[in-house]
C-alpha positions in Angstrom: -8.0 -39.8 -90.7 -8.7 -42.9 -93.4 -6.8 -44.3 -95.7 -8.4 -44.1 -99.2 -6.6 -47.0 -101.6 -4.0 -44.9 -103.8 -5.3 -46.7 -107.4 -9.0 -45.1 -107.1 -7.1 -41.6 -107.5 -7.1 -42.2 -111.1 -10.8 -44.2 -111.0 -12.1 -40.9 -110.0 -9.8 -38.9 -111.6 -8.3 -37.0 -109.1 -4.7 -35.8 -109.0 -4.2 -33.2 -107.0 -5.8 -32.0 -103.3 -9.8 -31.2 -103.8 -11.8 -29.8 -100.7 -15.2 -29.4 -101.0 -17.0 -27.2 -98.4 -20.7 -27.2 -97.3 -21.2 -24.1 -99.7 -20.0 -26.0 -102.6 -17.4 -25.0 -103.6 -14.4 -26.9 -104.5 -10.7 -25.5 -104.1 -8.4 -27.3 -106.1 -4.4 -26.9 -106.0 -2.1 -28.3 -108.4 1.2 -27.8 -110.1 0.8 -24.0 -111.7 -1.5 -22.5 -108.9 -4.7 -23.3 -107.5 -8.6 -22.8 -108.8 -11.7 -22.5 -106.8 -14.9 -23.7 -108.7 -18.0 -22.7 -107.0 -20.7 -23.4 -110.1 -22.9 -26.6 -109.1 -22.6 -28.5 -112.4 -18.5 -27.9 -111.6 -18.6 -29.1 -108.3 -21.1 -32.0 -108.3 -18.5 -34.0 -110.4 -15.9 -33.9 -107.0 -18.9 -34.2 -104.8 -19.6 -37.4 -106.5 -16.0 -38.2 -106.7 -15.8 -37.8 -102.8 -18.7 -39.5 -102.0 -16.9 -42.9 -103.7 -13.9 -42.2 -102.3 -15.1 -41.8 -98.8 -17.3 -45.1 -99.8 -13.9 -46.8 -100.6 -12.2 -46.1 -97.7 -10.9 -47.9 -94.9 -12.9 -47.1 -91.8 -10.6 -44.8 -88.9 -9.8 -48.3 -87.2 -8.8 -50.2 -90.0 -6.7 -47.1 -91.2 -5.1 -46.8 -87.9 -4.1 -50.4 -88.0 -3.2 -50.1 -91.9 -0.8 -47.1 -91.1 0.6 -48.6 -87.6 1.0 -52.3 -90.3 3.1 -50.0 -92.6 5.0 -48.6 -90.1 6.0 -51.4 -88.2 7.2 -53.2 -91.9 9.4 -50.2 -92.2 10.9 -50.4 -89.0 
């Protein structure tokens, strides 16, 4: 698990959950049902939106701390 800041959602433009298999193919969900986009011009744009932000992302570690941070703030 990582912890990918919350503001690049909207740098990338993602709102909802995107998983993109080796196949590509992208199954999307969001609020009136889901979609599965499996045309490579489709899918490149959330391959490219993963790959910044994976790039973005706080390395397993520094998430671990981040989250166990957070939680102790809370507590």
């Amino acid at each position: 698990m990582v912890v990918i800041p919350l503001f690049l959602q909207s740098t990338v433009g993602l709102k909802g959950e995107v998983e993109a298999t080796a196949a590509f193919a992208v199954w999307l969900e969001h609020l009136t049902g889901a979609t599965m986009l499996e045309q490579f011009p489709d899918v490149s744009h959330y391959l490219k939106a993963w790959d910044e932000l994976t790039a973005a992302a706080l390395s397993p570690a520094a998430s671990e701390r981040f989250i166990r941070d957070l939680a102790e703030d809370i507590t």
